[in-house]
C-alpha positions as CSV (number, residue, x, y, z in Angstrom):
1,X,-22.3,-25.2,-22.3
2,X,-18.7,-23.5,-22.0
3,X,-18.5,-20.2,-20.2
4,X,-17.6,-17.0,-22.8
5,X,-14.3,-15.9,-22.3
6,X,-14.1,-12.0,-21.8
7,X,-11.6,-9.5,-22.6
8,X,-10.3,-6.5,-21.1
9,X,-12.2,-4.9,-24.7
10,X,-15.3,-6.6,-23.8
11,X,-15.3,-4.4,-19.9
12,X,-14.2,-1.3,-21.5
13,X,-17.0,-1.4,-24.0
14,X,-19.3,-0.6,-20.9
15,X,-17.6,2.1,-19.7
16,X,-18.8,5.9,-20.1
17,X,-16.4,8.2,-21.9
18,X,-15.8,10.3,-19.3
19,X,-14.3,7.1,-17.4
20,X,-11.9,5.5,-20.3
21,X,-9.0,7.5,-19.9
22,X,-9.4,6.3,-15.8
23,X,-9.7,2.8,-17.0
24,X,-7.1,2.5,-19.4
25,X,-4.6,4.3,-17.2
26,X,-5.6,2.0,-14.2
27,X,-5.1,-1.1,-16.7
28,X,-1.6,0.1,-17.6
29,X,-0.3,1.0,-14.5
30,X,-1.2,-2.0,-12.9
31,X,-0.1,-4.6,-15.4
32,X,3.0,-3.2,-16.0
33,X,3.9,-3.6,-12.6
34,X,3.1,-7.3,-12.9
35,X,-0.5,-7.5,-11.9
36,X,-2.6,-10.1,-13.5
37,X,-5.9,-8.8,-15.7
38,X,-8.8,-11.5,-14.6
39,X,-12.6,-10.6,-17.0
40,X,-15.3,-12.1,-15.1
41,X,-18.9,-12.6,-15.5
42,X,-20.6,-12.5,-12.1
43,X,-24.8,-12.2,-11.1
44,X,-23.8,-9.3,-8.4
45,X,-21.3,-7.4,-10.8
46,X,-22.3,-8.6,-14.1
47,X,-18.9,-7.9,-15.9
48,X,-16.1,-6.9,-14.1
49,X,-12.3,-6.8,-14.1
50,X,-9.8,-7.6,-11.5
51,X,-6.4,-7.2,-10.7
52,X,-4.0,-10.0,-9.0
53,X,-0.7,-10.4,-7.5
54,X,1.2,-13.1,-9.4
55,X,1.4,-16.0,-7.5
56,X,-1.1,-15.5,-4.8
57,X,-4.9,-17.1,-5.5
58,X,-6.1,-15.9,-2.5
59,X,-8.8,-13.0,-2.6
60,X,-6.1,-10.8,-0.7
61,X,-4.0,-11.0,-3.7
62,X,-6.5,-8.9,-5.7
63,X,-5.4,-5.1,-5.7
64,X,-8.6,-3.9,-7.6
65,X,-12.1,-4.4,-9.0
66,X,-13.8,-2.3,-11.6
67,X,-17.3,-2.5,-12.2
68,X,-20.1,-0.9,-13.5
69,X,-23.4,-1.4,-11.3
70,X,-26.1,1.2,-12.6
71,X,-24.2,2.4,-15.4
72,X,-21.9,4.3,-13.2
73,X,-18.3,3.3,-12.7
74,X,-17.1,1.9,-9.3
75,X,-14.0,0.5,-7.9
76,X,-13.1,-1.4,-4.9
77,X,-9.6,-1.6,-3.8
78,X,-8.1,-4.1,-1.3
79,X,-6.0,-2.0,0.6
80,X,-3.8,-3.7,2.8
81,X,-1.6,-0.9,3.7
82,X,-3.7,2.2,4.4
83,X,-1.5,3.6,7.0
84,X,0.8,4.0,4.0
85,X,-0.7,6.3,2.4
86,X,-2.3,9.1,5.1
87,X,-1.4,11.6,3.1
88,X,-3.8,10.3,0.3
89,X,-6.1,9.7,2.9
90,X,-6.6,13.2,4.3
91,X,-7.3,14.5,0.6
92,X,-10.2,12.8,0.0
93,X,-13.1,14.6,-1.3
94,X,-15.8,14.7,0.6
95,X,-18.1,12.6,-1.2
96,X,-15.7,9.4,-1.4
97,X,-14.7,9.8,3.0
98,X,-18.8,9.9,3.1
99,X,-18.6,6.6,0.9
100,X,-16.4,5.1,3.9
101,X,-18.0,6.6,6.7
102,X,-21.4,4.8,5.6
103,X,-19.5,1.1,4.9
104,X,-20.1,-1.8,7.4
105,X,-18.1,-1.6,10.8
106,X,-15.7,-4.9,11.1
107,X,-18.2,-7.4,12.4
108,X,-14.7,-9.2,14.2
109,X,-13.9,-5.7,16.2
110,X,-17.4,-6.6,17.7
111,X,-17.3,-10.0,17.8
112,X,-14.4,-12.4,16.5
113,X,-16.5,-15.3,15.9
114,X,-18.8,-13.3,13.5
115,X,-16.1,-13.1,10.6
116,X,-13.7,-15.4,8.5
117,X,-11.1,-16.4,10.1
118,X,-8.2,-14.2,8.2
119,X,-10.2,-11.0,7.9
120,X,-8.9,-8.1,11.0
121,X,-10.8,-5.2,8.9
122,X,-9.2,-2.2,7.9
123,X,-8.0,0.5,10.6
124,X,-7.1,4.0,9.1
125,X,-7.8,7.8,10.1
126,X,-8.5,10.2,8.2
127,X,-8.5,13.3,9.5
128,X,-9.2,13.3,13.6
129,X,-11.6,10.3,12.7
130,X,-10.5,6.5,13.5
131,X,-12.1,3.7,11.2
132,X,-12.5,0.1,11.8
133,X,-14.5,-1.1,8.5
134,X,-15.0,-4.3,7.3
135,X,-12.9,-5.0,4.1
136,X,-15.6,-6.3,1.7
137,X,-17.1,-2.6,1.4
138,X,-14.9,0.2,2.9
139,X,-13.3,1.2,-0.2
140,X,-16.3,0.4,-2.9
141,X,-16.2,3.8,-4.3
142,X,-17.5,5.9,-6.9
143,X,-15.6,7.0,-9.8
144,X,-16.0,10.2,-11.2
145,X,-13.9,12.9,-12.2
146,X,-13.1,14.1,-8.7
147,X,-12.3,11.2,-7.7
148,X,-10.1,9.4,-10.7
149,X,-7.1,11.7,-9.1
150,X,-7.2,10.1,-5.9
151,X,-8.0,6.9,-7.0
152,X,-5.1,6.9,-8.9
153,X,-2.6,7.5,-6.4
154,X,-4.3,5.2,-3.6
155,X,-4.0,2.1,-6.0
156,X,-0.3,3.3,-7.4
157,X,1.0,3.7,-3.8
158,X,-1.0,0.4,-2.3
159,X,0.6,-1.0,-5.8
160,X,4.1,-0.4,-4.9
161,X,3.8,-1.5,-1.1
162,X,2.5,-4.8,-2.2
163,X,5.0,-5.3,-4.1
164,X,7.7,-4.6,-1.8
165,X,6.1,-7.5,0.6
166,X,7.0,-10.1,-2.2
């Protein structure tokens, strides 16, 4: 049996409201700057959407994930350049720099064997505090109306630096 083929229409449908104006602004942004829209069908995620770099299959081509786990809307952004965007960093709200502080410490800070060979974590401050998390979870966060703000500018800024390594 084929697998169904999803659209962006399909995700959207399972978004809240409060969150489509988010989505739809993320969607934009990111395509117009040449990102390619993947719609997936996953047993962790259920549906989700991604967003790649043209030209590069490998996961750290992918700028973004939306997904809704629980009903609630979450994102996780690859960030390759967080020492970019302190300024971002700093303004977190409270809730999503809690988000980070609980995410998985880099397993390779603590033992280079215990990873994939290409992963070095992320390593960021925010604030007088030094992180060292592992990339799969750091920046799974929340989305919610405090957020969207922040959101917004991380991916737009981590969107233009990747696209200045091309």
């Amino acid at each position: 049996m084929p697998k169904a083929k999803y659209q962006f229409e399909d995700f959207f449908a399972l978004v809240n409201n409060n969150y489509k104006i988010f989505v739809t602004t993320i969607n934009e942004m990111l395509l117009q700057a040449g990102y390619k829209l993947k719609v997936q069908q996953t047993k962790s995620y259920g549906l989700h959407i991604s967003y790649s770099q043209p030209k590069i299959k490998a996961v750290s081509g992918i700028i973004a994930y939306l997904l809704v786990r629980d009903g609630k809307l979450m994102i996780r952004v690859n960030a390759q350049h967080p020492d970019k965007y302190p300024g971002v960093l700093n303004r977190l709200p409270e809730n999503i720099v809690a988000q980070i502080d609980k995410s998985s410490n880099c397993a390779k800070m603590l033992d280079p064997q215990k990873c994939w060979q290409g992963c070095g974590g992320y390593k960021f401050s925010i604030g007088d505090k030094y992180y060292h998390k592992c990339i799969v979870n750091c920046f799974l966060l929340d989305v919610n109306c405090e957020s969207m703000p922040f959101l917004t500018e991380l991916i737009e800024i981590e969107s233009r630096e990747r696209l200045l390594d091309i």
